[in-house]
C-alpha positions as CSV (number, residue, x, y, z in Angstrom):
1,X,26.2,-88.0,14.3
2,X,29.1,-88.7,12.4
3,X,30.1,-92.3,10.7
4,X,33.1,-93.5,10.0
5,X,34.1,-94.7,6.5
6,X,35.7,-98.2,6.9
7,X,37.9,-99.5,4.0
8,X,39.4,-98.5,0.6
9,X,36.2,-98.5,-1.4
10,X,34.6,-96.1,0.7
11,X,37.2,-93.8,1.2
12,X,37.6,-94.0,-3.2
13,X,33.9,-93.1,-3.1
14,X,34.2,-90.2,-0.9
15,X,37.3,-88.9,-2.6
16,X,35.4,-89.1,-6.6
17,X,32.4,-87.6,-5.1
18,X,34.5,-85.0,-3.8
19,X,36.2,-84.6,-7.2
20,X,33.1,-84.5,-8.6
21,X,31.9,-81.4,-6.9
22,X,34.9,-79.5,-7.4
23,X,34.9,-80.4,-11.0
24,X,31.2,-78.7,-11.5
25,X,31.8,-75.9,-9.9
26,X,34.0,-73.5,-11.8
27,X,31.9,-74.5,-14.7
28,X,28.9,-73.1,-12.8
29,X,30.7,-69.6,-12.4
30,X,31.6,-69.3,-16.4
31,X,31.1,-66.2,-18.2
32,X,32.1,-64.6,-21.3
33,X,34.0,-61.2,-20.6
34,X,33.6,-58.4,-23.3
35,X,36.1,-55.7,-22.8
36,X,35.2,-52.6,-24.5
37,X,38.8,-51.0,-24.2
38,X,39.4,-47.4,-23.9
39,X,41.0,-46.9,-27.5
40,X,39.7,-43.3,-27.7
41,X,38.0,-42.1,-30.3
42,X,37.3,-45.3,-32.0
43,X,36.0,-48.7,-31.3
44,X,37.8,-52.1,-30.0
45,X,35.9,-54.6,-28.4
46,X,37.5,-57.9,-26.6
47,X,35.5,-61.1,-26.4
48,X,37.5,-63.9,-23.9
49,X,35.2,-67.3,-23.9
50,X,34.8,-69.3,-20.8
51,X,38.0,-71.5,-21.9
52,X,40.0,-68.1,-22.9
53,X,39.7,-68.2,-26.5
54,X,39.4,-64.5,-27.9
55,X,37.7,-62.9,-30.5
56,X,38.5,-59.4,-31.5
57,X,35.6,-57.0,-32.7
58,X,37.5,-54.0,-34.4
59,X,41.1,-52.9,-33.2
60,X,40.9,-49.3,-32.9
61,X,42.1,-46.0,-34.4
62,X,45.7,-46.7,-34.6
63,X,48.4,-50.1,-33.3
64,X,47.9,-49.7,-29.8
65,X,45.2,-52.2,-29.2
66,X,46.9,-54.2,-31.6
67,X,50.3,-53.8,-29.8
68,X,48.6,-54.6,-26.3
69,X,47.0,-57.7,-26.6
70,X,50.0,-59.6,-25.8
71,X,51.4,-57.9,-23.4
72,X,48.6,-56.8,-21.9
73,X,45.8,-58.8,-22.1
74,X,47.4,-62.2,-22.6
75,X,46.1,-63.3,-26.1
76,X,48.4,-65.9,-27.8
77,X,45.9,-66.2,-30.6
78,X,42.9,-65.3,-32.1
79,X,39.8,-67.3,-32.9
80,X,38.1,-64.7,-34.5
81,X,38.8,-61.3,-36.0
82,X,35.3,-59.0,-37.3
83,X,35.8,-55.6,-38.8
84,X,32.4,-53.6,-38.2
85,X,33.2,-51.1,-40.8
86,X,35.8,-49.6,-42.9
87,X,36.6,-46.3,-41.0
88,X,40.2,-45.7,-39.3
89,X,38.9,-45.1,-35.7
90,X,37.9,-48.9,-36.2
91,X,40.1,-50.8,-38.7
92,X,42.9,-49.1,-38.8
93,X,44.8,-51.9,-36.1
94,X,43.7,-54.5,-37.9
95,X,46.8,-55.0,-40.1
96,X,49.0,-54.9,-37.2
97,X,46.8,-57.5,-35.4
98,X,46.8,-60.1,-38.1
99,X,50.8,-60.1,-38.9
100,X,51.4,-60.4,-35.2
101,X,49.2,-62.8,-33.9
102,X,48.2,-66.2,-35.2
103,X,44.5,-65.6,-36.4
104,X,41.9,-68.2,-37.5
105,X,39.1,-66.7,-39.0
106,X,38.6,-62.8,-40.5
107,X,35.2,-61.5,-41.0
108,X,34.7,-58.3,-42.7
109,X,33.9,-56.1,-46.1
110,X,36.5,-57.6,-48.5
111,X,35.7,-55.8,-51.4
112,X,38.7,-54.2,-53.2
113,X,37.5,-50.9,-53.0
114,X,39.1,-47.9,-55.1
115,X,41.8,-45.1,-53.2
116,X,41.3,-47.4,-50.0
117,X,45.4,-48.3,-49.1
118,X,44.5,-49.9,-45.8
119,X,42.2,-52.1,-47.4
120,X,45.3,-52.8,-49.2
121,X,47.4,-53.6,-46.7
122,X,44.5,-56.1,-44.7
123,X,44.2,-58.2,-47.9
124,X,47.5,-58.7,-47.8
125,X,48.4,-59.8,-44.4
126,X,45.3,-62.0,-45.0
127,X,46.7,-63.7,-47.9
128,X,50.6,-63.6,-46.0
129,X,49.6,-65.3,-43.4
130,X,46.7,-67.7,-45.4
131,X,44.1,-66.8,-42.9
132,X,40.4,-68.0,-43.6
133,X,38.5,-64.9,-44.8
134,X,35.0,-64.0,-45.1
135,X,32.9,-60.9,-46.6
136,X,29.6,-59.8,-45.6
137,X,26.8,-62.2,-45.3
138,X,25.3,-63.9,-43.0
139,X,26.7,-66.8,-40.6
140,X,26.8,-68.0,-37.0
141,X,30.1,-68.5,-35.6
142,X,30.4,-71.0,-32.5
143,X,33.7,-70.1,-30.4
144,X,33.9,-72.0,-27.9
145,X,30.2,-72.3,-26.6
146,X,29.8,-68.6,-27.5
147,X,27.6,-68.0,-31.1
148,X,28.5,-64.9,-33.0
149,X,25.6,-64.0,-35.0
150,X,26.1,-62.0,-38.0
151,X,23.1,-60.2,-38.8
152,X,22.1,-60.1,-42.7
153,X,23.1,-56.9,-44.5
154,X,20.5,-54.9,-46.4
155,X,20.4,-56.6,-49.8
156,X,20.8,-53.0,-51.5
157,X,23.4,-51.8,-49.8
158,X,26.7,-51.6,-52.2
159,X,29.9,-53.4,-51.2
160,X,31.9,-49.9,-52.0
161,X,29.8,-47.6,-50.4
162,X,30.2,-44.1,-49.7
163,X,28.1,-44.4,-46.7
164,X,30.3,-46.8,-44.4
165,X,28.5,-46.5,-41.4
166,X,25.1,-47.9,-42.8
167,X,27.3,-50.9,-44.3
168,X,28.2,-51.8,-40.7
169,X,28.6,-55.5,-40.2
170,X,26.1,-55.6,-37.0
171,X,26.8,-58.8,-34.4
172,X,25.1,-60.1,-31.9
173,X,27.2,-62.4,-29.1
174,X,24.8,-65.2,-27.5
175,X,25.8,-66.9,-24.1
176,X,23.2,-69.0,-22.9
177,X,20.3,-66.6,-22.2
178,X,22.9,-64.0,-22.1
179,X,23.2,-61.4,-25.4
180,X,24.9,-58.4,-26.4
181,X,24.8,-56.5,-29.6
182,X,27.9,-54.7,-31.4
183,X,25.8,-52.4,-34.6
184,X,29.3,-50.9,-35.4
185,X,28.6,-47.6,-36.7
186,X,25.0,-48.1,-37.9
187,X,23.0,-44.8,-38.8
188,X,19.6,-44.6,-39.3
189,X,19.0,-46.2,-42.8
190,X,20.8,-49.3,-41.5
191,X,19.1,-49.6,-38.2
192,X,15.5,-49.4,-39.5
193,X,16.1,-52.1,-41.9
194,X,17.0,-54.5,-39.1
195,X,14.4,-53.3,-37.1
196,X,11.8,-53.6,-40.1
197,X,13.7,-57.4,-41.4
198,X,15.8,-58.7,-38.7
199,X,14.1,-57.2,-35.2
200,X,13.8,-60.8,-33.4
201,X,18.0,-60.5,-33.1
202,X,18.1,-57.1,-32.0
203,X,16.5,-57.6,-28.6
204,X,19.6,-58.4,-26.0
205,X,20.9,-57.9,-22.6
206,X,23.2,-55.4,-23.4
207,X,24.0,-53.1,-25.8
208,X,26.9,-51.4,-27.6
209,X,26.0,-48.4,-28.8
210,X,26.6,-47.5,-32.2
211,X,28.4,-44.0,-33.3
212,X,30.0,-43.8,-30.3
213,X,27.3,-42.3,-28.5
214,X,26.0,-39.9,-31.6
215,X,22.0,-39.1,-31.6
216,X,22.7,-40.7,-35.2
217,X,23.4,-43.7,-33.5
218,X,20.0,-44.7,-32.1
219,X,16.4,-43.9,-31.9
220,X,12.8,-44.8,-30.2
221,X,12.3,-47.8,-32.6
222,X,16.1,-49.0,-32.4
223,X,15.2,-49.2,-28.4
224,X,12.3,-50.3,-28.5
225,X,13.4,-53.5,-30.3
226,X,16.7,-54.1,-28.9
227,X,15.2,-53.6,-25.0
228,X,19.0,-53.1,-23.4
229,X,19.4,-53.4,-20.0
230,X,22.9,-52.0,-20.5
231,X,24.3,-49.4,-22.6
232,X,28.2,-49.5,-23.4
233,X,29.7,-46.5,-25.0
234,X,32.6,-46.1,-26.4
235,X,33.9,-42.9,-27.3
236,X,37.2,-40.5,-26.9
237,X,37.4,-37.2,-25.3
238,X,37.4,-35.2,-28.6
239,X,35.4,-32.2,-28.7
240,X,35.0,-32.0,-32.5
241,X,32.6,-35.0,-32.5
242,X,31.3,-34.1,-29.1
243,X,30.1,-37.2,-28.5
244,X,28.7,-39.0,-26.2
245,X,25.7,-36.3,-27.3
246,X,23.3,-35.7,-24.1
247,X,20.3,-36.5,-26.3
248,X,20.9,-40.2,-26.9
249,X,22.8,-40.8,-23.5
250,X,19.5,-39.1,-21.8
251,X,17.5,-41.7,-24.3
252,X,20.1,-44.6,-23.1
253,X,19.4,-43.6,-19.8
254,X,15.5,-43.9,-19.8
255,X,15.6,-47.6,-21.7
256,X,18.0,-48.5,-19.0
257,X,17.2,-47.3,-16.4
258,X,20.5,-45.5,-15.4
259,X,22.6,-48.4,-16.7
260,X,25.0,-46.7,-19.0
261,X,28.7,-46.7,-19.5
262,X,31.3,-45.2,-21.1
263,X,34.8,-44.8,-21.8
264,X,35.3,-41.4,-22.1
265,X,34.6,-41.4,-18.4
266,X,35.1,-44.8,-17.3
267,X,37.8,-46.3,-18.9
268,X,38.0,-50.1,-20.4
269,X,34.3,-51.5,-19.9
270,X,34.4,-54.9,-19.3
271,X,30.6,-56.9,-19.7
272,X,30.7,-60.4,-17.7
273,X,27.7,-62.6,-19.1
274,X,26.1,-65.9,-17.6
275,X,24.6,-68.7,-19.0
276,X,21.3,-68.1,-17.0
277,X,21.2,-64.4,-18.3
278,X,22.6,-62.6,-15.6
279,X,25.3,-59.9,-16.0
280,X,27.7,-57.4,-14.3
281,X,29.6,-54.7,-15.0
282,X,33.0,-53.1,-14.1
283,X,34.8,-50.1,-14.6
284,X,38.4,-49.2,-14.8
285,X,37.6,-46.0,-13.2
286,X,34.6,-45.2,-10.7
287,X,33.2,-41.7,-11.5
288,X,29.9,-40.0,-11.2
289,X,30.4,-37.7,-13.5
290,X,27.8,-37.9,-16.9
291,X,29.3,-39.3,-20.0
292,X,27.9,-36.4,-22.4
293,X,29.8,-33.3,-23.7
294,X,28.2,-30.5,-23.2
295,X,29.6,-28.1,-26.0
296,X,32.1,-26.4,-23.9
297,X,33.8,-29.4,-21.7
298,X,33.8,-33.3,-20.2
């Protein structure tokens, strides 16, 4: 049976209800997109919120990333800039990136470090251009609905350390019930003292991997408490570091059932998370062949 609205005030009332329903639902299909671009050898990792502000984790072994996100990706500005570790394959965009965009908060190890010029150089385009800095420690950072956790750092470690990797700043991303975890380059000393101090923020929805897909770069116990659904690698097709290593993709594998990515194979990774937990996962290129080198060839 259908009735006919009679009059202004009805026909007002149908038209806000109707407004109202179209105004809820894009909200309902929000998600925060991580892109885990193909940088090669090296690690840079592209956070968009559900009102497209970004945050950048690391920028890759050389400018490209840094050169791309305008033109490419569409970022006008940064909310948030985090440098996992101080190794070229990771930071060494990151002065490019803060003289060319407008940035409004840097996390990473500021510590003035000896025979380290590209520290140098980051120090000084984040005194240039009088953005808000940060060293290790930890912190949440809201961005627009989406918490960036920094984990605490083991309170031994030394801010000029020879071992970089196990001075990783680790972060994990919260979205609603949604979670992923970016351990940088984290080895085994690191890892076991967040599993042993820190394990209730290890367990997420998806997973980076740290060291690029190195056996260094995980473990039974690292699995066991970070329970990924999802494994994201990122890694270059560079047989001198022969990595992603068939021992911890196989180990990915079993913890995820199947659910592993990677760059090498797959191109830019991007992660789409929900509010009520739920995820999915796209590739720039659809391939069925493994992620693992195995000594001779991809």
């Amino acid at each position: 049976m259908q009735t006919k609205m009679r009059g202004g005030l009805g026909a007002w009332l149908f038209l806000l209800a109707a407004l109202g329903t179209l105004g809820t639902s894009p909200s309902a299909a929000q998600f925060v997109r991580t892109q885990v671009v193909d940088v090669g050898q090296g690690d840079g990792i592209l956070v968009r919120t559900p009102n497209q502000h970004w945050v950048l984790i690391d920028a890759g072994p050389d400018r490209s990333l840094a050169d791309s996100l305008g033109p490419q990706f569409g970022v006008t500005r940064l909310a948030l800039v985090i440098v996992s570790h101080r190794h070229g394959d990771h930071y060494a965009g990151i002065e490019q990136v803060l003289r060319t965009l407008p940035v409004d908060r840097f996390v990473g190890n500021l510590a003035d470090c000896p025979n380290r010029t590209t520290d140098d150089g980051i120090r000084a385009a984040l005194n240039d251009r009088h953005i808000p800095a940060q060293s290790l420690g930890a912190d949440t950072i809201d961005v627009d609905g989406v918490r960036f956790i920094v984990l605490p750092p083991d309170p031994i470690d030394d801010a000029c350390p020879l071992d970089e990797n196990n001075n990783s700043v680790v972060v994990r991303m919260e979205y609603g019930s949604f979670s992923m975890l970016f351990p940088g380059d984290a080895d085994e000393e690191e890892r076991a003292w967040l599993v042993a101090n820190e394990r209730a923020l290890l367990d997420v929805s998806v997973l980076k991997a740290a060291h690029h897909g190195g056996n260094n770069g995980t473990s039974a116990d690292w699995l066991a408490a970070v329970t990924p659904q999802a494994v994201v690698i990122s890694a270059g097709v560079v047989p001198r570091y022969q990595h992603p290593m068939p021992e911890a993709v196989a180990a990915y594998k079993a913890a995820t059932g199947g659910r592993v990515y990677c760059t090498n194979r797959h191109g830019t990774i991007r992660v789409y998370g929900y509010q009520d937990g739920h995820f999915t996962i796209s590739k720039q290129r659809p391939t069925t062949k493994s992620c693992v080198y195995d000594g001779t060839h991809y």
